[in-house]
C-alpha atoms as an extended CHARMM CRD file, in Angstrom:
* protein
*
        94  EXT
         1         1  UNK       CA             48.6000000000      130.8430000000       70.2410000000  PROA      1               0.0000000000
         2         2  UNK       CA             48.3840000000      134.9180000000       69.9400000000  PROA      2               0.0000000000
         3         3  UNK       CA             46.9850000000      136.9800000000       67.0780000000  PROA      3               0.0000000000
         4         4  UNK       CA             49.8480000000      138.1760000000       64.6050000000  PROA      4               0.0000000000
         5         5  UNK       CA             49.5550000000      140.7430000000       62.3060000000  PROA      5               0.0000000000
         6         6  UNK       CA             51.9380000000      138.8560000000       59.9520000000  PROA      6               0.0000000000
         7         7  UNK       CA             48.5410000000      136.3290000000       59.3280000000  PROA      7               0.0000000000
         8         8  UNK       CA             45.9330000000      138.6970000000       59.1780000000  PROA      8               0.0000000000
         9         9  UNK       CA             42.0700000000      138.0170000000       58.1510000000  PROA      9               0.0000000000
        10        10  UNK       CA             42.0480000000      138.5830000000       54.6300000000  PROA      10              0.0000000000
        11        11  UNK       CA             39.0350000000      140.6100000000       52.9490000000  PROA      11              0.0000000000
        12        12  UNK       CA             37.1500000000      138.2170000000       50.6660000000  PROA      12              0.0000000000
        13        13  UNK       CA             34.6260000000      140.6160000000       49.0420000000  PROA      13              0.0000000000
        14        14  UNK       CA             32.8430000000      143.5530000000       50.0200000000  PROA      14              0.0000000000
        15        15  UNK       CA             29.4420000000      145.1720000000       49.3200000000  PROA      15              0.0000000000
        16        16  UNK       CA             29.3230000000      148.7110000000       46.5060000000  PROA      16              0.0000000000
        17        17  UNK       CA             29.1710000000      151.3960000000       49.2330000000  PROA      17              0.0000000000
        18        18  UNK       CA             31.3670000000      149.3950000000       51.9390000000  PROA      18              0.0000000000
        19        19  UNK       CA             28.6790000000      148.8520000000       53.9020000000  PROA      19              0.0000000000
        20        20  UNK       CA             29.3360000000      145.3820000000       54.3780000000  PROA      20              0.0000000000
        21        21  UNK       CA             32.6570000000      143.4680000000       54.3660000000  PROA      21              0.0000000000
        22        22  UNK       CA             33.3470000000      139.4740000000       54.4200000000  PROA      22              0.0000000000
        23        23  UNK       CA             36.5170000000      138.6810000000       55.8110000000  PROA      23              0.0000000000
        24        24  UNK       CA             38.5580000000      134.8500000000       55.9160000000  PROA      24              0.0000000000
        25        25  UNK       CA             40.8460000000      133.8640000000       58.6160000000  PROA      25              0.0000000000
        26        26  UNK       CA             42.9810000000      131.1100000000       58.8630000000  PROA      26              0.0000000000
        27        27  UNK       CA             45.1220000000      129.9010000000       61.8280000000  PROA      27              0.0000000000
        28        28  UNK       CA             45.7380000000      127.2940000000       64.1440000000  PROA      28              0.0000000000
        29        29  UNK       CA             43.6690000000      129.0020000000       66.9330000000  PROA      29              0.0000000000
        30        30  UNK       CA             40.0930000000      127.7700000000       67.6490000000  PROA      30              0.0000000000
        31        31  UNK       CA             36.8550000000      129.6420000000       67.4450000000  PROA      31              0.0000000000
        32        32  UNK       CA             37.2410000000      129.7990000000       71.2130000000  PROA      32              0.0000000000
        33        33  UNK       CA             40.3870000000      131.9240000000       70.9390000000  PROA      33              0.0000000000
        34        34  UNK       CA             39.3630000000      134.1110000000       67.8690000000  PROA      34              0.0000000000
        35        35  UNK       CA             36.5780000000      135.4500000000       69.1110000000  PROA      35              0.0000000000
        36        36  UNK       CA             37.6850000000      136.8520000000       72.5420000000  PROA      36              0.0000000000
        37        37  UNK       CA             37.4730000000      140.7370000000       72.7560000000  PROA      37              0.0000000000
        38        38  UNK       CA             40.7770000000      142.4450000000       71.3630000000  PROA      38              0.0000000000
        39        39  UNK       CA             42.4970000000      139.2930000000       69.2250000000  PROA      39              0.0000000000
        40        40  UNK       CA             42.4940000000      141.0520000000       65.9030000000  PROA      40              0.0000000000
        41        41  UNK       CA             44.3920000000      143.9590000000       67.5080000000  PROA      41              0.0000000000
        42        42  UNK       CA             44.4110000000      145.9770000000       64.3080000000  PROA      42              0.0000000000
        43        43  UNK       CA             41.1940000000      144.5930000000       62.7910000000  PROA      43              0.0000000000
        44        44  UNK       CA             40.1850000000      148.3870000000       62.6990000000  PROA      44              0.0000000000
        45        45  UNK       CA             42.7770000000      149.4020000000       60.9980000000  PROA      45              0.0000000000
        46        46  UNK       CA             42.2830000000      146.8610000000       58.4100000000  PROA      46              0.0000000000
        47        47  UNK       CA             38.7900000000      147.8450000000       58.1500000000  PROA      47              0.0000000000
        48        48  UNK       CA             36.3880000000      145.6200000000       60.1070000000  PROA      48              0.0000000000
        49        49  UNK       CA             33.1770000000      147.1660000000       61.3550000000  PROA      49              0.0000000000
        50        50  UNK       CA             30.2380000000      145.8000000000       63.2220000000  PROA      50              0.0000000000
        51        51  UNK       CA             28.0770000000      143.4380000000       61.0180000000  PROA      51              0.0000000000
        52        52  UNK       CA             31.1040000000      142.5410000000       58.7870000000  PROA      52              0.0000000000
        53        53  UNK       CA             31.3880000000      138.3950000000       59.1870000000  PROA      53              0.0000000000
        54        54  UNK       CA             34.4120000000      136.5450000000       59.2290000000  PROA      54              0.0000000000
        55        55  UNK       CA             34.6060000000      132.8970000000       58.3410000000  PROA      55              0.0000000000
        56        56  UNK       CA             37.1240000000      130.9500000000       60.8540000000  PROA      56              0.0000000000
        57        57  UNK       CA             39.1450000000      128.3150000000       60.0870000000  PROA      57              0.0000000000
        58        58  UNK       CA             41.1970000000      126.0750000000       62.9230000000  PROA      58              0.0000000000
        59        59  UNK       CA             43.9230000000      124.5500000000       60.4080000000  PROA      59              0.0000000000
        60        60  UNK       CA             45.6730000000      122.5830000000       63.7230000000  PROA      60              0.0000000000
        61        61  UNK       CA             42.0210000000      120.8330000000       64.4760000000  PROA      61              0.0000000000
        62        62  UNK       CA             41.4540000000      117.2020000000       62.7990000000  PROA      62              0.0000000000
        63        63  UNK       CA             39.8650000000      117.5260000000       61.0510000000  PROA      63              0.0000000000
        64        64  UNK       CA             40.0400000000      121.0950000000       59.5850000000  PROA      64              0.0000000000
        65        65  UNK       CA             37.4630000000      123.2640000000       61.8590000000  PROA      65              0.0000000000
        66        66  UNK       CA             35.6410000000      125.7590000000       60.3380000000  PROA      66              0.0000000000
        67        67  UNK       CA             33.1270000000      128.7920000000       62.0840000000  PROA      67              0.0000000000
        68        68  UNK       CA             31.8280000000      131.9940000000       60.9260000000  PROA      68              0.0000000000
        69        69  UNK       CA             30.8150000000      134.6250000000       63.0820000000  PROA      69              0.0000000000
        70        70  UNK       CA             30.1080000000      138.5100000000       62.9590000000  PROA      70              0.0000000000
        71        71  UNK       CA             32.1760000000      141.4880000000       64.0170000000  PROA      71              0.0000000000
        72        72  UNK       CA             29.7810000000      142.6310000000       66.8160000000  PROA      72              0.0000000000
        73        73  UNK       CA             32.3110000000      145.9680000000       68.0020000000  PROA      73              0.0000000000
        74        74  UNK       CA             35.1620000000      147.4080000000       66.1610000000  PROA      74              0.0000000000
        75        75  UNK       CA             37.2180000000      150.1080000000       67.8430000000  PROA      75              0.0000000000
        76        76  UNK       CA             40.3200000000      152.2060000000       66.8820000000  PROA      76              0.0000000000
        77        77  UNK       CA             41.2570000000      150.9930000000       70.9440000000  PROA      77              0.0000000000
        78        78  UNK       CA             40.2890000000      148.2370000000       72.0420000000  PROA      78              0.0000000000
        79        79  UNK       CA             40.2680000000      146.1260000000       68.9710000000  PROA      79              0.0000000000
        80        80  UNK       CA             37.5200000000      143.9520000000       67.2720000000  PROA      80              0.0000000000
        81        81  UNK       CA             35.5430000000      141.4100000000       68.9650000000  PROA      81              0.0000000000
        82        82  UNK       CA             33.4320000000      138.8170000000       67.6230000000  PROA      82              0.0000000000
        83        83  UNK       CA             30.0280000000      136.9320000000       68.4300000000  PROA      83              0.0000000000
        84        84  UNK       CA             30.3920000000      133.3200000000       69.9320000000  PROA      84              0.0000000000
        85        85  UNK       CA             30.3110000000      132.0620000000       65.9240000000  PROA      85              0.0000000000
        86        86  UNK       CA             28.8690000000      129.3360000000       64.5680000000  PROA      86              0.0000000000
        87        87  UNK       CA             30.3880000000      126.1590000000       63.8040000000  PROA      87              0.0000000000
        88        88  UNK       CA             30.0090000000      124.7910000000       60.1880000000  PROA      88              0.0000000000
        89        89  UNK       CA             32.4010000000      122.0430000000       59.8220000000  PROA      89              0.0000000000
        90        90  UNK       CA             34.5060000000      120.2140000000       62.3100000000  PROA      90              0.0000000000
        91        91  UNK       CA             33.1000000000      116.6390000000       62.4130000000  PROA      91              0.0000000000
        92        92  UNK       CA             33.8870000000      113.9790000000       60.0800000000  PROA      92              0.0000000000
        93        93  UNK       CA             32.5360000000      110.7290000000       61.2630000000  PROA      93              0.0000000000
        94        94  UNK       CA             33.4730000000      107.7960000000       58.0560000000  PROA      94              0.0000000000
């Protein structure tokens, strides 16, 4: 699936000073998709900047898949891109 700004990440806190931001997203895309260079087209706009870290979660894997990862570029052009993340949860093996 494609990135729609009607489901953006949503800002979950953010440091005094707005140095640093931690964002949630949830979709039915995979880490694998999220994190390719451009997806949040207006992640700029909504305020993502490098070092901010996103927590990813894959609502169409079973079961539930969940990454985080960190904004490693945010630009007005060509978008935000993310690191390769890190998956936290995906398996469940009983």
């Amino acid at each position: 699936m494609a990135y729609s700004t009607d489901n953006p990440p949503a800002l979950e806190s953010q440091a005094v000073g707005g140095k640093h931001r931690s964002w949630v997203y949830r979709s039915d895309d995979a880490l694998s998709l999220v994190r390719v260079n451009g997806y949040f087209s207006n992640g700029y706009e909504l305020g993502m900047r490098a070092g901010d870290t996103i927590k990813i979660i894959d609502e169409n894997a079973s079961p539930i898949d969940y990454a985080v990862s960190v904004v490693a570029s945010a630009d007005a052009t060509a978008g935000v891109n993310l690191t390769d993340g890190t998956e936290v949860a995906g398996a469940d093996t009983d």
